[in-house]
C-alpha positions as semicolon CSV with decimal commas, in nm:
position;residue;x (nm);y (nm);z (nm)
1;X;10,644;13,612;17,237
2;X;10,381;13,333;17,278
3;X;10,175;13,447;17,653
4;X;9,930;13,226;17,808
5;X;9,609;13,415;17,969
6;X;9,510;13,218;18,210
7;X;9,197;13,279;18,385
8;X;8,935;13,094;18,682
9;X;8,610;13,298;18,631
10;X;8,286;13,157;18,801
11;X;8,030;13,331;18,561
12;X;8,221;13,444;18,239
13;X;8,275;13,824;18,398
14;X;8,612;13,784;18,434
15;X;8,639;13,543;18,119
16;X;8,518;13,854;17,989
17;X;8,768;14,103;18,098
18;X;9,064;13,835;17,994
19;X;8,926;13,802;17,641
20;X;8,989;14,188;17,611
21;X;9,335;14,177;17,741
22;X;9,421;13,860;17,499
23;X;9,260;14,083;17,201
24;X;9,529;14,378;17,278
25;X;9,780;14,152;17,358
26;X;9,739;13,984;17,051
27;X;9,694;14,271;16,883
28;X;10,030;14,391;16,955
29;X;10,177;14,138;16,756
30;X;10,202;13,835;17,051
31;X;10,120;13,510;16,975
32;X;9,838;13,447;17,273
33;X;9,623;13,131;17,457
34;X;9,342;13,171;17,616
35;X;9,264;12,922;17,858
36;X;9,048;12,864;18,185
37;X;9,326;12,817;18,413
38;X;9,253;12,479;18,567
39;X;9,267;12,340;18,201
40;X;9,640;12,469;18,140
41;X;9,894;12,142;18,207
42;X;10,218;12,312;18,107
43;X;10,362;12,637;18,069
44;X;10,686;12,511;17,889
45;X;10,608;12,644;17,556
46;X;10,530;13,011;17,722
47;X;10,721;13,293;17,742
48;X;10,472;13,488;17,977
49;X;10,190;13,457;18,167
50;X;9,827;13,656;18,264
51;X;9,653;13,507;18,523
52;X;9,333;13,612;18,636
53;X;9,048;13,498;18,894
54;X;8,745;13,641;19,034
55;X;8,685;13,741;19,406
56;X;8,445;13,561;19,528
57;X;8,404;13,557;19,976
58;X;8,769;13,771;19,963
59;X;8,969;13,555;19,762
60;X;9,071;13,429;19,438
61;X;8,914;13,093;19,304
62;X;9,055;12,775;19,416
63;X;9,132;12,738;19,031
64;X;9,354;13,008;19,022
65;X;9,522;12,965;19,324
66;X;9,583;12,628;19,215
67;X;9,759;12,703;18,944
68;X;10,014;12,913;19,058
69;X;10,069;12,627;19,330
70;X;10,120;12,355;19,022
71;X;10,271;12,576;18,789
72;X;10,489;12,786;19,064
73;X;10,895;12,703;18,950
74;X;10,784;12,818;18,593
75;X;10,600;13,123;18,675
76;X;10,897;13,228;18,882
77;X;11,112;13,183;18,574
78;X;10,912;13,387;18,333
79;X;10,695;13,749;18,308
80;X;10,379;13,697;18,485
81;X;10,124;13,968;18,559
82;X;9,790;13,905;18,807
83;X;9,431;14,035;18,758
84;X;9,131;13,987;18,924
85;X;8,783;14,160;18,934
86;X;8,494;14,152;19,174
87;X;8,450;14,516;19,362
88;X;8,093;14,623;19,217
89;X;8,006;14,984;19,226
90;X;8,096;15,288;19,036
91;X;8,198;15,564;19,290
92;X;8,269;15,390;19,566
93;X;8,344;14,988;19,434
94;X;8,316;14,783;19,742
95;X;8,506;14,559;19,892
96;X;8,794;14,774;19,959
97;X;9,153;14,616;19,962
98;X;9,292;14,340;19,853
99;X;9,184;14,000;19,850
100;X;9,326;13,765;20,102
101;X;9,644;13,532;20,011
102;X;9,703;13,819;19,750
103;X;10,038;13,889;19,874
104;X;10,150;13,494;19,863
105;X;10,091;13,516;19,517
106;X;10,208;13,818;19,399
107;X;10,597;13,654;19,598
108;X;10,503;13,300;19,458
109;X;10,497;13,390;19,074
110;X;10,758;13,729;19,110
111;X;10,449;13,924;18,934
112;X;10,575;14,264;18,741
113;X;10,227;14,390;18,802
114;X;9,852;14,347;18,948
115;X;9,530;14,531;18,932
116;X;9,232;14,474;19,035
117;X;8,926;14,539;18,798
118;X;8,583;14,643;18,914
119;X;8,364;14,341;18,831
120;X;7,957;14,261;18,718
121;X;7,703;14,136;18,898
122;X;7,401;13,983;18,730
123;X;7,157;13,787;18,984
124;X;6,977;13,573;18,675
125;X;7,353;13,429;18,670
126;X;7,342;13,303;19,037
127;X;7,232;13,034;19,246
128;X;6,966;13,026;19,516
129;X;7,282;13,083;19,766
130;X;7,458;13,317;19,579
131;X;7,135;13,551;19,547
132;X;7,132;13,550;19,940
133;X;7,456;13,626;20,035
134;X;7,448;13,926;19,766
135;X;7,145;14,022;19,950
136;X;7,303;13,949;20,264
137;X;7,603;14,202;20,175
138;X;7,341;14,466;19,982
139;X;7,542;14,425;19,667
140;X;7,513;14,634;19,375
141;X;7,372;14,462;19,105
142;X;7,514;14,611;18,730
143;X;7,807;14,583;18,532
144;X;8,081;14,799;18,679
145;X;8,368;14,686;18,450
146;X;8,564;14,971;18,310
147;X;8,667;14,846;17,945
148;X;8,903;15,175;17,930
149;X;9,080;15,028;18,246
150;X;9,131;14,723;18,144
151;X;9,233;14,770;17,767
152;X;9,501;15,054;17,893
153;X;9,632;14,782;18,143
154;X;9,669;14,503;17,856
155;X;9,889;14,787;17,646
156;X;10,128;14,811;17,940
157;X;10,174;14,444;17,930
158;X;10,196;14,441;17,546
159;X;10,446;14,702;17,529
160;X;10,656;14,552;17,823
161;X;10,687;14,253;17,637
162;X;10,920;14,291;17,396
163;X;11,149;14,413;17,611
164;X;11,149;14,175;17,810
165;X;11,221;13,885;17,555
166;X;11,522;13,740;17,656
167;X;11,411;13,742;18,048
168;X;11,145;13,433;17,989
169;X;11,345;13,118;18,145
């Protein structure tokens, strides 16, 4: 199957995380695209779809959530799964729950799955702003991703796939 991983990442974090799910995607035996999601024109030559976005204020990126609204007939028509990442912390990741609008587009693309991935937080990356709000909130500052998480999760998809062949529209 060819599967587009789609992603709107503000720093490269969750670039990051959606490299390592196109490696064991494509690792599987799938042909995959990696592409920042506001870059991706058409899905017609896809037979499944990734998308993630970072959290950022309690949602997704405008990038992502653009996407789904431009690409929304074809992502009903074929596999799609959702990621995102931003809770930072390893006991206790905070925030808690789900981002807002999450719901919307888990019904808008008819996504098989979602998770949400504990993200990183590096304050050399950030702006003047950003460094006070993450001040504001007490943030944790580290890298919080769990690799095990997220390669486990990419599997899944991977092994889904195949079965699921003569669903994409």
């Amino acid at each position: 199957m060819r599967v587009l991983i789609a992603v709107a990442s503000r720093h490269g974090s969750t670039y990051e995380i959606a490299e390592v799910i196109a490696a064991e995607v494509r690792a599987a035996g799938d042909v995959v695209d990696l592409r920042a999601a506001e870059d991706v024109d058409s899905l017609e030559s896809y037979d499944a779809v990734v998308l993630g976005s970072a959290v950022y204020m309690g949602k997704w990126l405008p990038e992502a959530r653009q996407f789904v609204t431009r690409h929304r007939a074809r992502l009903a028509a074929i596999p799609v799964w959702l990621f995102c990442s931003g809770p930072l912390g390893h006991d206790d990741p905070k925030p808690t729950g789900d981002p807002a609008g999450l719901d919307d587009l888990i019904q808008a693309t008819q996504a098989r799955g979602h998770r949400i991935f504990a993200g990183k937080l590096d304050m050399r990356g950030l702006g003047i702003g950003e460094r006070l709000i993450v001040r504001m909130v007490k943030a944790p500052e580290g890298d919080f991703r769990d690799w095990d998480a997220i390669r486990a999760w990419a599997r899944e998809i991977a092994t889904e796939l195949p079965l699921l062949a003569g669903s994409a529209g």
